[in-house]
N, C-alpha and C positions, 0 to 999 in steps of 0.2 A: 614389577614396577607399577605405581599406582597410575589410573586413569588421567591421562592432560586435560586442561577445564574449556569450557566450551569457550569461554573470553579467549583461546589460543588464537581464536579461529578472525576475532574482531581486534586483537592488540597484540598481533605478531611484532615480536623484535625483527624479523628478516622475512622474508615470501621466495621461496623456489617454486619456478616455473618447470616443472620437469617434462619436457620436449616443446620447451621454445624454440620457436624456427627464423629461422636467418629470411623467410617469403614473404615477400609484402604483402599485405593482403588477406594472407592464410590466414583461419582461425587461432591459431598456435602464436602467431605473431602477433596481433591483435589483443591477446589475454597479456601477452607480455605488455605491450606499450600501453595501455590501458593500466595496469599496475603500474607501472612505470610513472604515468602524469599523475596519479593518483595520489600514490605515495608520497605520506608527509617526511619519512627517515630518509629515502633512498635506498634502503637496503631490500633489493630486488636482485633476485639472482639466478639468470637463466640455465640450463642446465642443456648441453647439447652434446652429442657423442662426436661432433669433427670444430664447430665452430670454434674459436676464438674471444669473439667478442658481439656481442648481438644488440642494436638500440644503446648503442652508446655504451654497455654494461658489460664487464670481464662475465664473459660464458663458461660451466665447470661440464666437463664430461662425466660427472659423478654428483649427487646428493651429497655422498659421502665428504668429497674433495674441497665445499663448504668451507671455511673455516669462521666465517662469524656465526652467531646464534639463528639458527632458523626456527620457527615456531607453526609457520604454516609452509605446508607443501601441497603444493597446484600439482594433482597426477593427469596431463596431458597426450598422453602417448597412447596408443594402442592399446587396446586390452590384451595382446597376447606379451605384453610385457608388466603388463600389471602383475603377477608374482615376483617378479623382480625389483621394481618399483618397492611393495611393501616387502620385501626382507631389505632395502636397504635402509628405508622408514627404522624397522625395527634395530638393523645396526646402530645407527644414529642413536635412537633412544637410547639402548643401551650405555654407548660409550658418551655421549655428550650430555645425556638428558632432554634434549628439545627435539624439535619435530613430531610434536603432539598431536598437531590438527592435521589433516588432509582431506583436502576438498579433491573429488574425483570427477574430474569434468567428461572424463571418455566413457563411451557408453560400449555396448558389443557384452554385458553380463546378464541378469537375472531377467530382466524383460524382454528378451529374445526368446524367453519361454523353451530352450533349445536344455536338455541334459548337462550338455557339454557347456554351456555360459552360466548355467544354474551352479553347478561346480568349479568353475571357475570364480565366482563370486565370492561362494562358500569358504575355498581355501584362501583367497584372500584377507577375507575379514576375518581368519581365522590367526593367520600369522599378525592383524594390525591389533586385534585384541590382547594377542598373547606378551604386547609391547604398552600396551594401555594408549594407544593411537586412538583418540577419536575422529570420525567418517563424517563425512556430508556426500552424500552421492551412493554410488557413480549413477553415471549417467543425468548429470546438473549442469547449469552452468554457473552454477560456482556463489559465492557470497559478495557481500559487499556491506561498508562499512563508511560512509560519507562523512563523519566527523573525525573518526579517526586515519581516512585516506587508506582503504585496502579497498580493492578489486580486483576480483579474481574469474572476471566474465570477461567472452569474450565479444562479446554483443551489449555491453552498458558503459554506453561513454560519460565519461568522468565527468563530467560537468552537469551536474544537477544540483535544484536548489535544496539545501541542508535546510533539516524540522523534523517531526517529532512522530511522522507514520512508518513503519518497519513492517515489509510485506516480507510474508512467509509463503513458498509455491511449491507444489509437487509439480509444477511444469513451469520452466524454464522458460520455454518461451511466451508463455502468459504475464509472468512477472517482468519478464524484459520490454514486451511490447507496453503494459502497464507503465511503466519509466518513461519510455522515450515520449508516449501520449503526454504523460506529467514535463516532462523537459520541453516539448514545442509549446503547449498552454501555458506553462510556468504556473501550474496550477495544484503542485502538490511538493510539502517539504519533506524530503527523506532523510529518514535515520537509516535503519539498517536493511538488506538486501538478501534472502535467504532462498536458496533457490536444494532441495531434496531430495531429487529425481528417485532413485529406488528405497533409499529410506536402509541400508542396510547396515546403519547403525545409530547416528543420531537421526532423529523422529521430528516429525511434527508437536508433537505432545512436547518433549523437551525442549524445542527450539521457543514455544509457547510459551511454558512455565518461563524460561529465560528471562524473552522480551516482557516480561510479565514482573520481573525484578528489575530491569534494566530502566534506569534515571529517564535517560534521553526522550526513551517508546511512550508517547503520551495516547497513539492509536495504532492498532495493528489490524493489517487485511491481510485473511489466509487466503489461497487457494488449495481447497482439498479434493484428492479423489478419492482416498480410502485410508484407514488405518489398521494395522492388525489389532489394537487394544481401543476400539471408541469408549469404553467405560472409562480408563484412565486419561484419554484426553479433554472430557467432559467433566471429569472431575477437577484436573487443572483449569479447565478454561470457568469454571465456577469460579475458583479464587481469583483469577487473572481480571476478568470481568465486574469484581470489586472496586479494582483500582480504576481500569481503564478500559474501553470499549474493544469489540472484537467484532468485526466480521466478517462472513465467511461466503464463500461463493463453492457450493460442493455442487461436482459433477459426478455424472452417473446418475441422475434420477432415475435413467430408463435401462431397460434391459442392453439393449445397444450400446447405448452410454459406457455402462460399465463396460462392457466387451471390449471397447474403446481406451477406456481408463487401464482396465489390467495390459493389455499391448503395449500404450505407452510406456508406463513406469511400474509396472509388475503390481499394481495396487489391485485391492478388493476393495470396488466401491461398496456394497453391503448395503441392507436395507432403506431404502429413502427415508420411507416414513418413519423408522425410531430414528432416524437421525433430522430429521424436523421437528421430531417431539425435544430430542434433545438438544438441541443447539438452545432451545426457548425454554427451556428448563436451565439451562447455563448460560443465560444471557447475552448468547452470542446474536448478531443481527445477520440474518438470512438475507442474501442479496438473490433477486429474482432473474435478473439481469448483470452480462458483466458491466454497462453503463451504470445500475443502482450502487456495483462493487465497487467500481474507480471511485465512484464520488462519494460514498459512504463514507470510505476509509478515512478521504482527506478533510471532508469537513468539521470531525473531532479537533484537528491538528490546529483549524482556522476560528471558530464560533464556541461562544461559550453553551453550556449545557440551559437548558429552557428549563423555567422552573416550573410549569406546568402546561399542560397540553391546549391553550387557547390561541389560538392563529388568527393572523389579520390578514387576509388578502389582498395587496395593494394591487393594481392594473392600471394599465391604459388601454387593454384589449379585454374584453367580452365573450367572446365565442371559448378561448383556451381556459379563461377563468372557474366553465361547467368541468372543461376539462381535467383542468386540475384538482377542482372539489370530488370528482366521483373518485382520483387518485389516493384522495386524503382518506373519503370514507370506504374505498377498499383495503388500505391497507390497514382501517381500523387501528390507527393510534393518532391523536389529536381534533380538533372541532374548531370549529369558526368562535371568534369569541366573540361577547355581548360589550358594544360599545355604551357607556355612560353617556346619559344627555350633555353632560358637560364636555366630553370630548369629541362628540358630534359636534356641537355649537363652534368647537374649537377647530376641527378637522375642513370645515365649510369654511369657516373666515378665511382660511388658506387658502381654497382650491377654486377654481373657475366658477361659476355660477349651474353652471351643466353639470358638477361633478354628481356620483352619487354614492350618497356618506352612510352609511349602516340599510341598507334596501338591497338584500339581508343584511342581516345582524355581522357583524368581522368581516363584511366586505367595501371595501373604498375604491370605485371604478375614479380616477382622474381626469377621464376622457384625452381626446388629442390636444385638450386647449392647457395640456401643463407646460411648463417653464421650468429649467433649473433650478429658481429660487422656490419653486412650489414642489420641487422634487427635495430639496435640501431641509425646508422647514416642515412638512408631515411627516417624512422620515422621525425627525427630531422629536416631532409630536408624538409621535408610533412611539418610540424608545423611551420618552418616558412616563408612557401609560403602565398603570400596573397593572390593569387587567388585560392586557397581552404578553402574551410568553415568546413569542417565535413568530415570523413576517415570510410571506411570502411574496416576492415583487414580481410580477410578469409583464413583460414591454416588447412591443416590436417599434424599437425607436421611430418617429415620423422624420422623414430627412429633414426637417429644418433646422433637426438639434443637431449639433458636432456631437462626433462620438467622445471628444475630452469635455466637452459642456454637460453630457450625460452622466459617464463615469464619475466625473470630480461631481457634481450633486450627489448623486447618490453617498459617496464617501464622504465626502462634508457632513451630510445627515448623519448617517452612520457615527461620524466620531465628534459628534457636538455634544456627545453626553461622556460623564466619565464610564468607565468598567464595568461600575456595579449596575449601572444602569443598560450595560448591552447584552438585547437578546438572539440569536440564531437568524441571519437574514439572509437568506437565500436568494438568490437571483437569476430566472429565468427569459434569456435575450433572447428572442424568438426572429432571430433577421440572418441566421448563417454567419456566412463570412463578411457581409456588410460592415458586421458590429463587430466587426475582429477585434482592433485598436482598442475600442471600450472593454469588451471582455479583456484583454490584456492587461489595461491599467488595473480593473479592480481586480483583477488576480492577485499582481505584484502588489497591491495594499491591502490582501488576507480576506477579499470577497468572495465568497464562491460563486460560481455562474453557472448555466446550465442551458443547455439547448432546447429542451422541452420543458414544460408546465409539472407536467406527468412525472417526470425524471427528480425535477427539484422537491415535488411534494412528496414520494415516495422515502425518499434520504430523510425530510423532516419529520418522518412518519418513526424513522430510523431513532431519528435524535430523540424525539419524544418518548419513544419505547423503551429506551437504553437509561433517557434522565428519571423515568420511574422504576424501571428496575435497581437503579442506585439506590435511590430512595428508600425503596421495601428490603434492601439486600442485608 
């Protein structure tokens, strides 16, 4: 029987739960109901050795016992039943043709590092293969699919906003906490959800190439700790990073690290350094930080690509501004731009009489005497210079301003120009939770925000990097 296609895994006709449980609470329950609100068909089918009926849904004592089409099966259960589990997979196959994918959420095999879980893996994937069954797992918590309503986590609740970043993780719970961070901020749109705990069949490399064809995927964030084949994943992520940007947060730099990496999900993190040389030979962008990761990823999804490395520095603060320049020229991509006399003469008739307008050169301090209307028309001004590519704002708002008098300026600016006219603007609110409300609105209208100076120039360093590698590619 030929190989089921990875789309089994994102455009199931049906999803069996196999050891959904009747306990409120439990993780097993949880994977169920969460598939459940998720699902745009309804055809969700839990699978229980005594129940009846579980979450509203007729429960089957068997895979087998099924009678609509299922394409994805959720393996929940214990690993001392997982050879059971996959000879029923493969009956299925056989006789119905479907139950192609299976996502393996139970862990207890090959990262236990144990003889006994090592072969237990082993014959596993041996009978899913011998059926053309493709794997995600074990030991994941499972995929996800926001446009077309599958999930198969037990830990990502269904309500997140839909767009165009699809995170791929050898750890579970990194990609899950990543979510729910995006879900309180409302600060990132998700496509697709890939979680590959031991990798003992479909790969990182493949799930890559994928989202690398895949319409929806306009930016993808890996987490990786190790590959068995880095040649051939660096050779996909060359083509992939043609299209659309990629980056990567790899663990294990350090000896520990790895020691760490192999325990969890039985990976070889493998040498740092060629895998720094090659991430930047494949255009992928290296996150230093999982803080540079979050925001990397999502700001492709939000801003257009800079068509050259000239920055403007807007402020109303001073002290963070050093801070952020020494950010820019460590991470060596981008520069302050060279303001024209005539956009000086222009940028002053705007701003307060104290401001101060090119002293350097692509820096604009505002001072505390700005206004809404001085925040809405140099914005305006900034977007349609062409000798700046990309904006960097930093504010620790002064309380006189409402946080909806701030946010709406700054977005007015922002969209007083058409399309072709907007370049990458970044925003860093330096007040905490004060400025929540503000950081909220310009979320929800495609702003990005950022808690530090250091944090937002670091990611433009990112975009910078990425829009001249497209360039040269």
């Amino acid at each position: 029987m030929p190989d089921a296609s990875i789309n089994d895994f994102f455009t199931p006709r049906g999803v069996a739960i196999i050891g959904a449980s009747t306990k409120k609470g439990s993780p097993n329950n949880q994977t169920l109901r969460y598939a459940i609100e998720m699902s745009k068909t309804g055809k969700v089918f839990p699978v229980h050795p005594k129940a009846e009926e579980i979450e509203g849904k007729k429960a089957y004592t068997s895979l087998l016992e099924i009678p609509d089409p299922v394409d994805l099966v959720v393996m929940a259960v214990g690993s001392k039943s997982a050879l059971q589990v996959a000879q029923d997979v493969k009956t299925r196959r056989e006789s119905k043709g479907d139950a192609g994918a299976v996502a393996i959420v139970t862990a207890g095999f090959k990262e236990m590092g144990t003889p006994e879980a090592i072969k237990l893996q082993d014959d596993m994937m041996e009978i899913m293969r011998s059926c053309g069954a493709r794997v995600i797992g074990p030991n994941c918590q499972g995929i996800a699919d926001f446009y077309n309503g599958v999930n198969t986590s037990f830990s990502l609740p269904p309500v997140t906003l839909k767009g165009g970043l699809s995170i791929v993780s050898q750890s579970g719970a990194f990609a899950t906490s990543y979510l729910r961070w995006a879900k309180e901020q409302k600060m990132v749109g998700m496509n697709k959800f890939i979680t590959l705990g031991n990798m003992a069949d479909v790969d990182v490399t493949e799930i890559l190439e994928y989202l690398g064809n895949d319409e929806k995927t306009k930016s993808i964030a890996m987490y990786l700790e190790g590959t068995p084949n880095a040649r051939k994943l660096m050779e996909v992520a060359a083509k992939v990073t043609k299209k659309k940007p990629v980056s990567v947060l790899k663990a294990g730099r350090t000896a520990m690290g790895s020691d760490v990496a192999h325990s969890h999900t039985a990976s070889i993190a493998g040498d740092d350094a060629i895998y720094d040389g090659a991430f930047k030979q494949a255009g992928m962008l290296r996150a230093q930080s999982i803080a540079d990761f979050y925001h990397t990823g999502r700001v492709f999804d939000r801003m257009p690509l800079p068509k050259g490395n000239r920055i403007c520095l807007l402020t109303v603060i001073g002290g963070p501004s050093t801070i952020c320049v020494d950010a820019l020229a460590a991470a060596g991509a981008g520069k302050l731009a060279t303001f024209s006399e005539s956009f000086k003469e222009k940028a002053r008739a705007i701003l307060a009489p104290a401001a101060n307008v090119g002293a350097p050169d692509g820096y604009i301090d505002m001072t505390a005497s700005v206004n809404p209307k001085m925040h809405t028309d140099i914005i305006k001004l900034i977007m349609e210079e062409d000798d700046i590519d990309a904006v960097l704002f930093l504010t620790s708002p002064p309380g006189f301003l409402e946080d909806e008098e701030l946010a709406n300026s700054i977005i007015d600016g922002y969209n007083s120009v058409p399309d072709s006219k907007k370049k990458p603007f970044l925003t860093a609110l330096m007040a905490g939770n004060s400025v929540a409300k503000c950081r909220l609105i310009m979320e929800e209208h495609g702003m990005p925000t950022f808690d530090m100076p250091d944090e937002a120039a670091r990611v433009m360093s990112n975009m910078i990097r990425y829009a001249e590698y497209r360039k040269n590619a």
